[in-house]
C-alpha positions in Angstrom: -98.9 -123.9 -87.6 -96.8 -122.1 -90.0 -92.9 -122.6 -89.1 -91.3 -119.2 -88.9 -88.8 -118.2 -91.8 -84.9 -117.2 -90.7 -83.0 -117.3 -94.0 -83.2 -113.3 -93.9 -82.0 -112.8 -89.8 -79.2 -115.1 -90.4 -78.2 -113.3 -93.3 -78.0 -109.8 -91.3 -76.2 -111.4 -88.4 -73.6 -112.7 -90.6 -72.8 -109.6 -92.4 -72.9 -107.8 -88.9 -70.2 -110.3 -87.3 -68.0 -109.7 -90.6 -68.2 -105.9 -90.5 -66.3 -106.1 -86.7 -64.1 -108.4 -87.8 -62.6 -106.5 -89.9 -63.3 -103.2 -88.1 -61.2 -104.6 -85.2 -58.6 -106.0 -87.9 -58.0 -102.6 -89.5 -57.6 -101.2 -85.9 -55.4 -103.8 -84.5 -53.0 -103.3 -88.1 -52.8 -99.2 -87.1 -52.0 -99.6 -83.7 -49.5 -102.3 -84.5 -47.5 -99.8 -87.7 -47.8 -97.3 -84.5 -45.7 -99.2 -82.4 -43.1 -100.4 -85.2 -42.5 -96.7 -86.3 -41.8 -95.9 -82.8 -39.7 -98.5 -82.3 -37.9 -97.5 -85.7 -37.4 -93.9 -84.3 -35.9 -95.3 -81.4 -33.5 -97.4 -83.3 -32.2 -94.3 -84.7 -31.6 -92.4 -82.0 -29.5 -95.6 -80.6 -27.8 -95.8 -83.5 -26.9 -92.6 -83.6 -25.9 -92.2 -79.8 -23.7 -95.2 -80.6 -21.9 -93.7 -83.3 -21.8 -90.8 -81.3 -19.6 -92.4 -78.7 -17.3 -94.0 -80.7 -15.5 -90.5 -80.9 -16.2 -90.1 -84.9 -18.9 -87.2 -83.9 -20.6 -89.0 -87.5 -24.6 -90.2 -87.0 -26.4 -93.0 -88.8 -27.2 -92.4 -92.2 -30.7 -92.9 -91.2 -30.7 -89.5 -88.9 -33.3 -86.7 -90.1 -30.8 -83.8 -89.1 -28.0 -83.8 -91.4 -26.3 -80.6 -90.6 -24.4 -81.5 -87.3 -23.2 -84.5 -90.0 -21.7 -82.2 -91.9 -20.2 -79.9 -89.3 -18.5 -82.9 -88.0 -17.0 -84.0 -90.9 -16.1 -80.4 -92.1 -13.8 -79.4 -88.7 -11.5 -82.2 -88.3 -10.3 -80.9 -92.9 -10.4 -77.4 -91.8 -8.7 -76.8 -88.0 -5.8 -78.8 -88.7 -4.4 -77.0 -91.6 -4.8 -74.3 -89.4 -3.5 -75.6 -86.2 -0.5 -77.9 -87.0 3.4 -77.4 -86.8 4.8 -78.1 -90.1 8.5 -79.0 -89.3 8.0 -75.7 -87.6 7.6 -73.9 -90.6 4.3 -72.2 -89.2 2.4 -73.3 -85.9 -1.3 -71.8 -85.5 -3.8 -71.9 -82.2 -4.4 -73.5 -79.0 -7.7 -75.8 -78.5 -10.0 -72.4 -78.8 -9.0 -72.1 -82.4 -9.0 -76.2 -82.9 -12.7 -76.1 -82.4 -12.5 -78.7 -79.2 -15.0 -76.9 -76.6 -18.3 -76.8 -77.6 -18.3 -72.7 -77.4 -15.7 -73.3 -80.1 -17.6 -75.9 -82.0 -20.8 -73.8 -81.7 -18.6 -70.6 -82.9 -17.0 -72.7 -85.7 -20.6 -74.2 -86.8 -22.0 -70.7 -87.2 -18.9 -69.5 -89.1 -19.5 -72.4 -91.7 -21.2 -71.5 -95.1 -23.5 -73.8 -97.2 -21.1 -75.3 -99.0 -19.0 -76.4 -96.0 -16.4 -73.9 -96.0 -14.7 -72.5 -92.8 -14.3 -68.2 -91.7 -10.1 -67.6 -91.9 -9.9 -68.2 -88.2 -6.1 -66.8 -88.1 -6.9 -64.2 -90.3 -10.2 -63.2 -88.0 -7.8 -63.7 -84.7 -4.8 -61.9 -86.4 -7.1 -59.3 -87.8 -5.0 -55.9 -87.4 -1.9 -58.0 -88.5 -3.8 -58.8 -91.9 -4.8 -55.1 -92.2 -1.5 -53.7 -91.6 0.7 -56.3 -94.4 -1.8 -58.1 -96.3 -0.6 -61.6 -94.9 -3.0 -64.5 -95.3 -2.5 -66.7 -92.2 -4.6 -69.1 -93.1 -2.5 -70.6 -95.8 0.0 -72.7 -95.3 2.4 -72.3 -98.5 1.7 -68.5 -97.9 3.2 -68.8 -94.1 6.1 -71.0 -95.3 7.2 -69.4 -98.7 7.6 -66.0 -96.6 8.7 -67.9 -92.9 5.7 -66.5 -91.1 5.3 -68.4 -87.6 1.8 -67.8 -85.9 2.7 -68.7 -82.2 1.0 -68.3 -79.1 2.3 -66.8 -76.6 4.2 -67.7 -73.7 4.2 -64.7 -71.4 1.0 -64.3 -70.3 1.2 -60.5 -71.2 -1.4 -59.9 -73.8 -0.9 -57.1 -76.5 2.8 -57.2 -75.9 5.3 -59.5 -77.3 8.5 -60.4 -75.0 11.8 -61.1 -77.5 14.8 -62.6 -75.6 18.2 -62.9 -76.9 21.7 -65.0 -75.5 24.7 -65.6 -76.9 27.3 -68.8 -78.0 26.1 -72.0 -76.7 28.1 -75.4 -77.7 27.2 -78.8 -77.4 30.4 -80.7 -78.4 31.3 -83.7 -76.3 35.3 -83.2 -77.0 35.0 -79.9 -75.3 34.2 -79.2 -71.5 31.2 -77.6 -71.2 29.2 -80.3 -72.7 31.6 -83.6 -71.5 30.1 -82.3 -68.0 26.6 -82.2 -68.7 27.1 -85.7 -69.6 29.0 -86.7 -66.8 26.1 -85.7 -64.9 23.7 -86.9 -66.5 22.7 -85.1 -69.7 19.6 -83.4 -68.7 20.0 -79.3 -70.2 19.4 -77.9 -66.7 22.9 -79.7 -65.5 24.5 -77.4 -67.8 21.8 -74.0 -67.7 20.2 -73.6 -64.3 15.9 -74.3 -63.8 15.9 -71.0 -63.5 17.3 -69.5 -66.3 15.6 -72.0 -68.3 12.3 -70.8 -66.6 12.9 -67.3 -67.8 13.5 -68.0 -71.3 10.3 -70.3 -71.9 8.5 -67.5 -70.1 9.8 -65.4 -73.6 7.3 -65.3 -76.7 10.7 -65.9 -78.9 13.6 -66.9 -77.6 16.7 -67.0 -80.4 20.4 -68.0 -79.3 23.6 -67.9 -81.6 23.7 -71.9 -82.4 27.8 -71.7 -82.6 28.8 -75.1 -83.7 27.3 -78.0 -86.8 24.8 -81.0 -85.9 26.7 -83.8 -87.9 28.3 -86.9 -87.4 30.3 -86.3 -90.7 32.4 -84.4 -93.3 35.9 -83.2 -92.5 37.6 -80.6 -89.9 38.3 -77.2 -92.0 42.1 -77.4 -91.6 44.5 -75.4 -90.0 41.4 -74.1 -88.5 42.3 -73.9 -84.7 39.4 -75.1 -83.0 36.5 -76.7 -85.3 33.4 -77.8 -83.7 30.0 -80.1 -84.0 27.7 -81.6 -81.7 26.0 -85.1 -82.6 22.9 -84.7 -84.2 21.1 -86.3 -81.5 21.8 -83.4 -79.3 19.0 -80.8 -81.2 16.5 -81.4 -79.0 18.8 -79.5 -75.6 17.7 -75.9 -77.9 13.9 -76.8 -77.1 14.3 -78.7 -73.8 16.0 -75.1 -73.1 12.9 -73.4 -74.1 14.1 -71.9 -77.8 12.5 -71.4 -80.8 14.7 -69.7 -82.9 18.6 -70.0 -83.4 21.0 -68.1 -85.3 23.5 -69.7 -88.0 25.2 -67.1 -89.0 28.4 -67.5 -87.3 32.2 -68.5 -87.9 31.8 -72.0 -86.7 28.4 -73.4 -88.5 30.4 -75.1 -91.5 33.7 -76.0 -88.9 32.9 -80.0 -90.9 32.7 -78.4 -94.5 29.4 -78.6 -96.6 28.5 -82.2 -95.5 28.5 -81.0 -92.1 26.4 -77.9 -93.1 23.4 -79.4 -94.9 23.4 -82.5 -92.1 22.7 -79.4 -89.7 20.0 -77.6 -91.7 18.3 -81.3 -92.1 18.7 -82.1 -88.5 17.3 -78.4 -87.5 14.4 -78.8 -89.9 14.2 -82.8 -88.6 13.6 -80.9 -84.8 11.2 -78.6 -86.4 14.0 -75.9 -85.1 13.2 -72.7 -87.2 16.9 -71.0 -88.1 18.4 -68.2 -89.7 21.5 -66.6 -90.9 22.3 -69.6 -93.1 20.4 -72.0 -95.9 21.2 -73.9 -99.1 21.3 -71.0 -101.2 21.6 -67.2 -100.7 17.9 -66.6 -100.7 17.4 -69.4 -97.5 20.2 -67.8 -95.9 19.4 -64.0 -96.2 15.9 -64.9 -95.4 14.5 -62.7 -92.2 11.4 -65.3 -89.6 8.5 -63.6 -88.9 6.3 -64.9 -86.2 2.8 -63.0 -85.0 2.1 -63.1 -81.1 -0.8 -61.6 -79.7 -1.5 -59.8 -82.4 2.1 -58.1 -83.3 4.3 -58.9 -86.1 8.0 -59.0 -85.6 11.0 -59.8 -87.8 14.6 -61.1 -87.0 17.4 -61.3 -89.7 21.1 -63.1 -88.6 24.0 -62.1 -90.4 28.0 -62.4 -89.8 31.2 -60.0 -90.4 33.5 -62.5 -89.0 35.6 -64.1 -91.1 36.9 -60.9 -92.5 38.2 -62.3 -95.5 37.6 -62.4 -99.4 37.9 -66.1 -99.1 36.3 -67.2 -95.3 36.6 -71.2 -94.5 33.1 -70.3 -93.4 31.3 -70.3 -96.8 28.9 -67.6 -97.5 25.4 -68.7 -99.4 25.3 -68.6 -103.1 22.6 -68.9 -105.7 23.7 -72.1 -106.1 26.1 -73.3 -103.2 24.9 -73.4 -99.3 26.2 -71.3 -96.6 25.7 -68.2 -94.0 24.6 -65.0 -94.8 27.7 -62.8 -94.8 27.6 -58.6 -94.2 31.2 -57.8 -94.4 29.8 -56.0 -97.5 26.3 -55.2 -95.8 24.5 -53.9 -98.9 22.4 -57.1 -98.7 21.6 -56.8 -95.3 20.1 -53.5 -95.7 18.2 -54.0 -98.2 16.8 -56.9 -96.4 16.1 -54.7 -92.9 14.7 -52.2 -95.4 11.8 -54.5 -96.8 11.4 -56.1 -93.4 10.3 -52.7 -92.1 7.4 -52.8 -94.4 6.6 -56.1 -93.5 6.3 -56.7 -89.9 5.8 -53.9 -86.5 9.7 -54.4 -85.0 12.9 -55.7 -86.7 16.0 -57.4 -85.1 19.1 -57.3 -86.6 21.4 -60.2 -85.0 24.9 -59.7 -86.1 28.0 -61.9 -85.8 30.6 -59.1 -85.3 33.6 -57.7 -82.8 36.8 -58.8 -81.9 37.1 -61.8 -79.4 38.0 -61.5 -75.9 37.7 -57.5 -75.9 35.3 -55.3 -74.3 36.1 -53.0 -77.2 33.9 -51.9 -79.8 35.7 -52.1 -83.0 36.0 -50.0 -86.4 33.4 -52.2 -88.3 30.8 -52.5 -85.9 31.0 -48.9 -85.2 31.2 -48.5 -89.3 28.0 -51.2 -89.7 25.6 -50.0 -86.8 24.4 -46.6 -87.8 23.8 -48.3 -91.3 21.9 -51.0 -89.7 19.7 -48.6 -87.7 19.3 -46.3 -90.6 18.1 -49.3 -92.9 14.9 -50.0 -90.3 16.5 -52.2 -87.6 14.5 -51.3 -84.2 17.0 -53.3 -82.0 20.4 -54.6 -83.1 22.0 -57.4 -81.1 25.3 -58.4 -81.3 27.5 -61.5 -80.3 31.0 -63.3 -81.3 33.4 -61.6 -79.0 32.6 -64.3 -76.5 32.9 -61.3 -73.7 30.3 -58.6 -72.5 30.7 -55.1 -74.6 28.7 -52.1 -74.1 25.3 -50.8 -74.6 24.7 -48.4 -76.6 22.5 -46.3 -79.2 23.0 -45.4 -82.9 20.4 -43.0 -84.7 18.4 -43.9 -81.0 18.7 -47.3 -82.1 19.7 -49.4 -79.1 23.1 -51.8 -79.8 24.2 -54.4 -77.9 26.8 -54.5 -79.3 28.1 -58.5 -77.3 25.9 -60.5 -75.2 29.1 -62.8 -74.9 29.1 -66.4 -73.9 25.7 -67.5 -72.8 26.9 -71.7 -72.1 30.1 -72.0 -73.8 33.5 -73.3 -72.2 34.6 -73.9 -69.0 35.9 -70.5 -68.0 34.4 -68.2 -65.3 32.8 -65.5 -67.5 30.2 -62.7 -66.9 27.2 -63.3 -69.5 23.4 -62.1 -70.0 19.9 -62.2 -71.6 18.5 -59.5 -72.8 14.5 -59.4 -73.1 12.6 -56.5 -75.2 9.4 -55.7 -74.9 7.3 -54.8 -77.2 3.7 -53.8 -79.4 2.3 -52.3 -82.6 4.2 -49.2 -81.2 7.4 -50.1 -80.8 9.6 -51.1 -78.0 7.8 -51.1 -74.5 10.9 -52.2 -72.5 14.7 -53.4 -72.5 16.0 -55.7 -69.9 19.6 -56.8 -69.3 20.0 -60.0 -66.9 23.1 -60.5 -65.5 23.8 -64.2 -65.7 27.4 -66.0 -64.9 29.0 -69.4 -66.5 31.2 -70.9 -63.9 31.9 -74.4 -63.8 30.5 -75.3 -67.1 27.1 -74.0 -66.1 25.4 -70.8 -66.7 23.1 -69.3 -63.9 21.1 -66.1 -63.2 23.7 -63.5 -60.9 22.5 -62.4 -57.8 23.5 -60.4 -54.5 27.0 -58.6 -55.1 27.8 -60.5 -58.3 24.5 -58.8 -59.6 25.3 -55.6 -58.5 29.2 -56.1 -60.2 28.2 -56.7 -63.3 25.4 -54.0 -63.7 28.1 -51.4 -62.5 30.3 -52.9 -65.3 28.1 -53.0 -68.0 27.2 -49.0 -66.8 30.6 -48.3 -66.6 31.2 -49.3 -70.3 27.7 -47.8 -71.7 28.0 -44.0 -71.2 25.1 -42.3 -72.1 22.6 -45.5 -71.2 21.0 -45.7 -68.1 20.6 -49.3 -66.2 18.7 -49.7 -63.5 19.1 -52.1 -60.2 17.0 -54.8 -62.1 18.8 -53.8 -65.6 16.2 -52.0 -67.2 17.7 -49.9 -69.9 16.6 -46.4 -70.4 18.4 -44.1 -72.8 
């Protein structure tokens, strides 16, 4: 019998157990890279998410969709520039402008070119202002070379733009008013009631005549009879009062000479305080403050009359030297108003003028208001003669012509705030608020001391009408 030959079978069996090896190999290998890339798309994601929640908003390096990487990185350069308070120099929007809800952020994203650049969010906001005086908004050096302040508003009242003036405040602790807000305790509502202080934070801009220095040097003026400062710790009572503007312009701001002068401009721009009516040269001092609200541009300029001297302890501005702005001669003055027209929708003229403890209107304000109004001044406010004077109208301008002590001594005196109202137009309202300082505190009148002073203030206003809740008319 012939044995059977198997070399050949083997052979075949061999090659067939090789071929699914390594057909089950290959497979195994692909479903194992499967896994891994998985697994690697995962670990992005996580990585991402992580980075995510750290607050950064920036994703792995790793992540395939670069452009919310970008977006992230892009806001935080761009809405700050546009959104901070530079020493108060120029203060922009509230979170919708920052970017900080996601409607903003998605608004914001859309608004942002290829190469990473924002729209002019202030300009786009403030979009008739631009139109009307060819401001840029979105530029800082632009806001502060011309004292533009892009605010928001505080009155709830949109398309309208409340202003709101008072007169002399002091905060000297030699002199009664403020030894007694010490005394009890220091806080600015022991001295100005809550609800006073209410009303003028309710105002868009709220501007005061700041009659005294912040400094805790320099020298009395001599033979000056009575020479004021406050500490310079006391500059936060003008915001904790809710103010955002105060006049310098005045016979008291350099009472402690030029040291004393330049310590209160440094402690003002310290506060972020905006001021006017006085500066380190003539071109600070004379220099009107803008601020946009709700889409209306107004401008206030400060000047004083008072000392009536060629040679006033209280120094006028120079090219060269600091000071106030002076309008004894007001050529200046006018020519300031006059360019302010052109610039902005409604101009304030805030003049230190009058003679002291009189309700009568004197020669030079009489002389100085018609001028004032004829120059471009929509609404001229007046203050020094530390008492009440009339309302009244030049060229339908309307003067008023002493809004008297606002928180000043400690005698019993009849004082105010007035609050206009107004819009691209023009003026929308006047108000007159009868207030009273009694005691060393200053409080809204009511009752039959509110119906006193109204009849007063008709009684020395012929020709203006003011109604039971002081609403002028004229």
């Amino acid at each position: 019998m012939k044995r059977r030959r198997n070399g050949p079978n083997l052979i075949i069996l061999f090659l067939l157990t090789t071929s699914i090896v390594v057909i089950v190999g290959v497979v195994g290998l692909f479903v194992m890279q499967g896994k891994g890339n998985a697994g690697g798309r995962a670990g992005v994601k996580k990585a991402s998410a992580e980075s995510d929640a750290d607050g950064t908003g920036r994703a792995s390096d790793n992540a395939a969709d670069s452009g919310p990487v970008r977006y992230a990185e892009a806001i935080p350069e761009r809405i700050p520039d546009a959104g901070q308070d530079a020493s108060g120099l120029y203060s922009a929007s509230d979170a919708k402008a920052q970017g900080n809800s996601s409607e903003a952020d998605a608004s914001t994203a859309d608004a942002l070119t290829a190469d990473g650049e924002g729209s002019d969010l202030l300009n786009d906001r403030y979009a008739g202002v631009v139109s009307r005086f060819g401001d840029d908004l979105d530029d800082p050096e632009y806001l502060r070379a011309n004292n533009i302040h892009v605010i928001e508003s505080r009155d709830g009242d949109e398309g309208n733009v409340t202003l709101t003036f008072a007169g002399d405040i002091l905060f000297d602790d030699e002199y009664a008013v403020y030894s007694k807000l010490l005394a009890n305790g220091g806080a600015i509502n022991a001295g100005i009631d809550q609800q006073v202080i209410n009303y003028m934070k309710s105002s868009d801009v709220m501007l005061l005549n700041n009659e005294f220095p912040y400094t805790n040097r320099g020298t009395p003026t001599p033979d000056k009879t009575y020479t004021f400062r406050a500490d310079t710790s006391t500059a936060h009572l003008i915001t904790d009062m809710g103010v955002n503007v105060v006049g310098l312009a005045n016979n008291h701001a350099y009472d402690f000479g030029r040291e004393g002068f330049l310590d209160t401009l440094d402690t003002l721009d310290e506060a972020g305080i905006p001021y006017i009516g006085g500066g380190r040269n003539i071109n600070e001092a004379s220099a009107p403050i803008y601020f946009v609200v709700d889409g209306v541009k107004v401008g206030i300029v400060a000047a004083t009359q008072i000392e009536r001297l060629d040679n006033p302890d209280t120094k006028g501005a120079t090219d060269t030297e600091p000071g106030v702005f002076r309008c004894l001669n007001p050529g200046r003055m006018l020519g300031v108003i006059g360019e302010m027209k052109e610039k902005c929708d409604f101009v304030v003229a805030f003049v230190h003028w009058g003679t002291e403890s009189t309700t009568e209107v004197d020669w030079l304000q009489t002389d100085q208001a018609p001028r004032i109004a004829g120059a471009g001044a929509d609404l001229i406010i007046g203050a020094h003669p530390h008492v009440l004077q009339p309302i009244g109208t030049s060229g339908g301008v309307p003067v008023f012509y002493s809004l008297g002590n606002f928180w000043f001594n400690s005698k019993e005196l009849d004082t105010c705030l007035v609050r206009a109202t107004v819009n691209t137009e023009g003026l929308v309202s006047l108000r007159f608020v009868p207030c009273r300082q009694v005691g060393c505190k200053t409080y809204m009148a009511t009752g039959d001391e509110k119906t006193r002073i109204l009849n007063d203030v008709r009684a020395m206003s012929p020709g203006v009408n003011v109604d039971a809740e002081g609403y002028v008319t004229y």
